[in-house]
C-alpha positions in Angstrom: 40.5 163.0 130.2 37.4 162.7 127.7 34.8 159.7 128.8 31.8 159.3 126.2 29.7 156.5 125.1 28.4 155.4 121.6 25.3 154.5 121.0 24.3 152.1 118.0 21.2 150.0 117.0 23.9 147.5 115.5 28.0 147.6 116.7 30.0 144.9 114.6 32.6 144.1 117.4 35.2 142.5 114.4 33.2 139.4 115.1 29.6 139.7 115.7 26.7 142.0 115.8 25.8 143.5 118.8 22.0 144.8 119.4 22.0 148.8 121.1 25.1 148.6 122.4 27.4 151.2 123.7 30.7 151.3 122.9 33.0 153.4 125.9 36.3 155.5 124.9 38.1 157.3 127.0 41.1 159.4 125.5 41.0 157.9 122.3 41.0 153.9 123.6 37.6 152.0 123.7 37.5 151.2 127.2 34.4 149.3 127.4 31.2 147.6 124.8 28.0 146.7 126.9 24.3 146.7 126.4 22.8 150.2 126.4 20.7 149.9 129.4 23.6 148.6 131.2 24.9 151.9 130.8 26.1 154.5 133.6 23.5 157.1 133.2 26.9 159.8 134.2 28.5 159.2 130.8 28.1 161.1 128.2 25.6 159.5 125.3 25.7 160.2 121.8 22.9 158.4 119.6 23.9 157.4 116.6 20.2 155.8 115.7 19.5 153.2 113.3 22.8 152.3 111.7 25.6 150.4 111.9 28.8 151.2 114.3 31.9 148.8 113.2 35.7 148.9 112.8 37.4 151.9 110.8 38.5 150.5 107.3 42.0 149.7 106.8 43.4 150.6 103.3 47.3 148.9 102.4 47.1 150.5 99.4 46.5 154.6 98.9 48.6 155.4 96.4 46.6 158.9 96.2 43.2 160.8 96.5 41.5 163.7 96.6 43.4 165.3 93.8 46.8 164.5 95.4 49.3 161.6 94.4 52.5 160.1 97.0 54.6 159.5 93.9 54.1 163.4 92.5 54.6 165.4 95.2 56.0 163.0 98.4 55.2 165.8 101.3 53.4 165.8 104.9 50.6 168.0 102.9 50.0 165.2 100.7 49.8 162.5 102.9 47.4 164.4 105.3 45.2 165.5 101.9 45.1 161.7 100.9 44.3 160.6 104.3 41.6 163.3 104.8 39.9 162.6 101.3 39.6 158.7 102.1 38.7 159.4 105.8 35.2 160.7 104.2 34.4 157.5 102.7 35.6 155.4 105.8 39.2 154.9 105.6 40.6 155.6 109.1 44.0 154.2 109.0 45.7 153.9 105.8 49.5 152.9 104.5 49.9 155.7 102.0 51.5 154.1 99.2 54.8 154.8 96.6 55.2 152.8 93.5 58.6 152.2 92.2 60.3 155.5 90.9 63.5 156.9 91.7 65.3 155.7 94.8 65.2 159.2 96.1 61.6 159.6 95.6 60.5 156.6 97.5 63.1 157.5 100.8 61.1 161.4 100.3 57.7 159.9 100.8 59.1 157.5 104.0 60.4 160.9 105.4 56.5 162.7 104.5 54.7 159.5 106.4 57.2 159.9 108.9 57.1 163.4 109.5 53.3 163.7 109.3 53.1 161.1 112.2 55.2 163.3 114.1 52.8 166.2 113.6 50.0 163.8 114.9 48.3 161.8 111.9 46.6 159.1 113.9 45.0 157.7 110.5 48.8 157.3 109.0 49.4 154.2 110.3 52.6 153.5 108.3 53.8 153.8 104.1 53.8 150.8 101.6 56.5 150.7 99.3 55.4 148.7 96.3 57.5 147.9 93.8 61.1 149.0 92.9 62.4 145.4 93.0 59.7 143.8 90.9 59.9 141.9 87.2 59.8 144.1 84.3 57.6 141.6 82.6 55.0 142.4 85.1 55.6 146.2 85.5 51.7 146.9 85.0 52.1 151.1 85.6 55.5 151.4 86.8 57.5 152.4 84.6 60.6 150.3 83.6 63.1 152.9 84.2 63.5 152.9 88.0 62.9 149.2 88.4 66.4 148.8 90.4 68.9 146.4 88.8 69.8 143.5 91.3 73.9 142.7 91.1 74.5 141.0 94.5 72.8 140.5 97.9 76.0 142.3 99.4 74.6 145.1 96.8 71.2 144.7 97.7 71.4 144.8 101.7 73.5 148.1 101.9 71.0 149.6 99.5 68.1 148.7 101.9 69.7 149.4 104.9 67.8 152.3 105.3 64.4 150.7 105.4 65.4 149.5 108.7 65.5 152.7 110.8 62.8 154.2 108.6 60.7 154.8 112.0 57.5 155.2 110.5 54.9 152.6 112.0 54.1 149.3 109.9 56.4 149.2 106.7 54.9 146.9 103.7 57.1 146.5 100.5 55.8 144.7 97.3 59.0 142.8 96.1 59.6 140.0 93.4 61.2 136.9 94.7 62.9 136.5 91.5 64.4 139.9 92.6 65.3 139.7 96.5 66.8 136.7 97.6 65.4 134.5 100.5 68.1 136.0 102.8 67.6 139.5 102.1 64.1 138.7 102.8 64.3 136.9 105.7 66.5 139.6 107.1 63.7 142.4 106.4 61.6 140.3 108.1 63.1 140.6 110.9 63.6 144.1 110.7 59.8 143.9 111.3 59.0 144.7 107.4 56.2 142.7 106.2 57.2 141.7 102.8 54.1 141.3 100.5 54.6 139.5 96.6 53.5 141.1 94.0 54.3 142.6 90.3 56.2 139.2 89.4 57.1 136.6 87.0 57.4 134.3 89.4 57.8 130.5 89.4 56.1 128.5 92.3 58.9 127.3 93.2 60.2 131.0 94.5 56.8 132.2 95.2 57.0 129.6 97.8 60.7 130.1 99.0 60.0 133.7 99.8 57.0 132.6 102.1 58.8 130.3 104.1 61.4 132.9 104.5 59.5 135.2 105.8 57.1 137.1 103.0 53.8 138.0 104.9 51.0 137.7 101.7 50.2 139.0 98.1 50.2 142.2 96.7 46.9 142.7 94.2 45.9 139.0 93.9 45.8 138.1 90.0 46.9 141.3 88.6 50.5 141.5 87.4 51.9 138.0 88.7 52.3 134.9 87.0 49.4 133.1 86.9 47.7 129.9 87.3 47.7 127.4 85.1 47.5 123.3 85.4 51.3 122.7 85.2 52.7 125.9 86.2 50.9 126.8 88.8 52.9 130.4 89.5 52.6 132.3 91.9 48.7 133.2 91.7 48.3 129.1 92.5 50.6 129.8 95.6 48.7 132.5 96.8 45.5 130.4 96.5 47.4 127.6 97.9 48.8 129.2 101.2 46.3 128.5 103.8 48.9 131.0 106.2 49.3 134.2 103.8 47.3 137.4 102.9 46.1 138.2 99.8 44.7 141.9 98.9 42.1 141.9 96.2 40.7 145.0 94.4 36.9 144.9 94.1 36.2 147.3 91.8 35.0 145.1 89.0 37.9 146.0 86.4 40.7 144.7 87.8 39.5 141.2 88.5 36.2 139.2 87.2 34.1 138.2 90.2 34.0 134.8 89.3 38.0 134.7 89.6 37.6 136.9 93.3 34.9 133.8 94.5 37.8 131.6 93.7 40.2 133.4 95.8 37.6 133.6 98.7 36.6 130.0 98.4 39.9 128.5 98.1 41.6 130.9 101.1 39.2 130.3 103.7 37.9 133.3 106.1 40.8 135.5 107.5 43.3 135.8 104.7 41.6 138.3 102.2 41.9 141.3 102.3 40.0 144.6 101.0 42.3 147.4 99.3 41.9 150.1 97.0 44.9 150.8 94.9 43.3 154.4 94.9 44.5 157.0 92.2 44.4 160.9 92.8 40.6 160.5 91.2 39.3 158.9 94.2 37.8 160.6 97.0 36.8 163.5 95.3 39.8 163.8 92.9 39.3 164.8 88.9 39.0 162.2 86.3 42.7 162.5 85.1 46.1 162.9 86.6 49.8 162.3 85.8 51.8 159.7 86.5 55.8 160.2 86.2 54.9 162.0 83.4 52.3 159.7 81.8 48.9 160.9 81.6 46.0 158.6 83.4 42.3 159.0 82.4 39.5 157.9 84.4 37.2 156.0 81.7 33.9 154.7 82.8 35.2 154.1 86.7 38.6 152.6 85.0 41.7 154.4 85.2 44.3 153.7 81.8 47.2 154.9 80.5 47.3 156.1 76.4 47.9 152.4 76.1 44.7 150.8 77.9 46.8 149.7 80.9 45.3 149.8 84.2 46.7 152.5 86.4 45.5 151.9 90.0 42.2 152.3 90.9 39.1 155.1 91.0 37.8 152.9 94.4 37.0 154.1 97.5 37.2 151.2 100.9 33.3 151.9 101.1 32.7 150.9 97.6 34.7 148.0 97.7 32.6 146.5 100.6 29.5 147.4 98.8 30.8 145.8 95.7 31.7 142.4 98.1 28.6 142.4 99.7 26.8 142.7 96.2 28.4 141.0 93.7 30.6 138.6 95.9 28.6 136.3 97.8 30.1 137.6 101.1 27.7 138.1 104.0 28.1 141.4 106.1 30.2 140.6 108.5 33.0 138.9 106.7 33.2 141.6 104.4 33.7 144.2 107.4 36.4 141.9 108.6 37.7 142.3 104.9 38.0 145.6 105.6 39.4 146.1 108.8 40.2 143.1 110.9 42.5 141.4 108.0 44.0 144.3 106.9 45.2 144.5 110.8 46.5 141.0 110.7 48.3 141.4 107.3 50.7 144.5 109.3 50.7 143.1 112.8 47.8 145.0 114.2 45.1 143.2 114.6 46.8 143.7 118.5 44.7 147.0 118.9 42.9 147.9 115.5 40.1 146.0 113.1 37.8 145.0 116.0 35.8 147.1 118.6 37.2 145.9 121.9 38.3 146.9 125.7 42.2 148.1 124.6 41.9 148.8 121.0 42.5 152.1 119.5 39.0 153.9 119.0 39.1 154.2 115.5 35.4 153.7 114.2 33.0 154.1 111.1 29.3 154.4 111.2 27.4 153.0 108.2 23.6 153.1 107.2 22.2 150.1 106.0 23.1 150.9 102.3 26.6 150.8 103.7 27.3 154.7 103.4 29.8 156.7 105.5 27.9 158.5 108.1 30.8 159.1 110.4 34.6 158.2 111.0 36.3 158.5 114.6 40.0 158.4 114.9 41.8 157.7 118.1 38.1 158.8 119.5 38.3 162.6 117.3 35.8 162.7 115.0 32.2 162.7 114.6 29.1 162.7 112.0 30.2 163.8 108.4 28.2 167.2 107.5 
């Protein structure tokens, strides 16, 4: 049994800001926050000074880092090298991510998440899926080729059967409604898959049947869906509309103006947006060019494209993408944090015991300075100051 105490100036609790206090784990659970003078002088302290202790970011979306990419190479060694490249810039639990490819491809990288759970990755708290069933129109990087063709929902259900012993912790997958009917959804759903919208053409009209059978948010708010406009509002207008659903955003200032990401925040309310990164093998220490399914990205002026100027994920990193909120956003502190971590945790049904720093939750932690750099990560209570 490990019992230690740390000890910050400021600990964001998920909710508020907490003057020197001292947050208790013992093996890998917090077990108690109080006041540092309230603490038992037997437990062992570890100052962490002047900074700020808060929830371990959350990232839905890691489709690589560090050099490494799911889609190129789905293995246990690349999962643990894009979890270990993010968990220097704050990212303690993650949903490494698979964009549509061959069906084969995406049921390998399921197995790697799976497999490198098994062999103890606390920070792999599940695999996102995105894409596969999604609207050509609306593609963005995936290439067209292994976008599946949708015959039947008899056709459709034994194909996805799978998903629903996939035994690998939260499952997200990015689906067009105009692809996957409201049953197949619905019956997902209750497989405990959270069904997010994204990479679609779709009408209002089906944005919205998809959400009242089950569909849990909005994959990349803005980019690739259809958007709004005054008589068709699409499905960006649903998003905005939804006071109940999630909607990721990518603050990185290429793939949405800030003016349109105020929008979002003002129209949602507090709670429903949430902080992702859409990362690329550049991020985290990664070079500035990879290839994807045989198309070559380059990463020009913090923008990843394809030959064609298309956006190809992103070159962020969680820390930057609160930075960027914080600066450029209007968001105070706090609610960015929560952006990071507590949301996330609500958008996968675990907000039960990760995003906030609490008697119960998992101890999974990030120390920040006041510029908002990564000082430290703890996972499950492992972990420490970064050299």
């Amino acid at each position: 049994m490990t019992r230690f105490a740390l000890c910050a100036t400021r600990v964001f609790d998920g909710q508020h800001f907490l003057a020197r206090h001292a947050v208790v784990i013992e093996d890998g659970v917090i077990r108690d926050v109080l006041a540092q003078d309230r603490l038992n002088a037997a437990i062992q302290r570890v100052n962490l000074g002047n900074h700020i202790l808060a929830p371990g970011f959350i990232d839905l979306q890691v489709n690589g880092g560090g050099g490494a990419l799911l889609n190129d190479a789905p293995s246990v060694e690349v999962v643990q090298r894009i979890a270990q490249a993010h968990r220097a810039f704050g990212t303690t639990a993650m949903l490494p991510t698979v964009i549509t490819d061959r069906l084969e491809t995406v049921k390998q990288a399921v197995a790697a998440v799976r497999a490198a759970q098994q062999q103890g990755a606390a920070n792999i708290i599940g695999v996102h899926i995105e894409g596969i069933y999604i609207d050509p129109s609306k593609r963005g990087a995936h290439p067209a080729e292994f976008i599946r063709p949708v015959e039947n929902a008899t056709q459709m259900a034994a194909e996805l059967a799978w998903l629903k012993t996939a035994d690998c912790g939260a499952m997200m997958f990015t689906i067009s409604p105009t692809k996957m009917p409201s049953s197949i959804i619905a019956d997902l759903v209750e497989a405990g898959i959270v069904i997010s919208l994204g990479h679609s053409d779709a009408t209002a009209e089906q944005a919205l049947a998809a959400l009242h059978a089950g569909a849990r948010g909005f994959t990349h708010l803005y980019n690739a869906m259809s958007p709004l406009t005054h008589r068709q509002p699409g499905m960006v207008g649903v998003a905005l509309s939804d006071r109940d659903s999630y909607c990721g955003i990518i603050a990185d200032g290429h793939h949405v103006d800030p003016i349109a990401l105020k929008v979002a925040i003002a129209a949602k309310g507090p709670g429903k947006i949430v902080l992702v990164t859409d990362a690329m093998p550049t991020a985290a220490g990664g070079s500035d060019h990879f290839d994807l399914l045989g198309r070559r990205v380059t990463l020009r002026k913090d923008r990843l494209e394809l030959p064609d100027g298309t956006l190809a994920g992103s070159n962020l990193t969680m820390d930057a993408a609160l930075r960027n909120t914080v600066a450029y956003l209007d968001v105070d502190l706090g609610e960015a944090l929560r952006m990071a971590s507590l949301y996330p945790a609500g958008f996968i049904n675990r907000d039960h015991d990760l995003g906030r720093i609490r008697p119960g939750h998992r101890a999974s932690l990030v120390l920040l300075s006041n510029d908002l750099r990564v000082l430290g990560t703890w996972v499950d209570g492992v972990g420490g100051l970064h050299a």
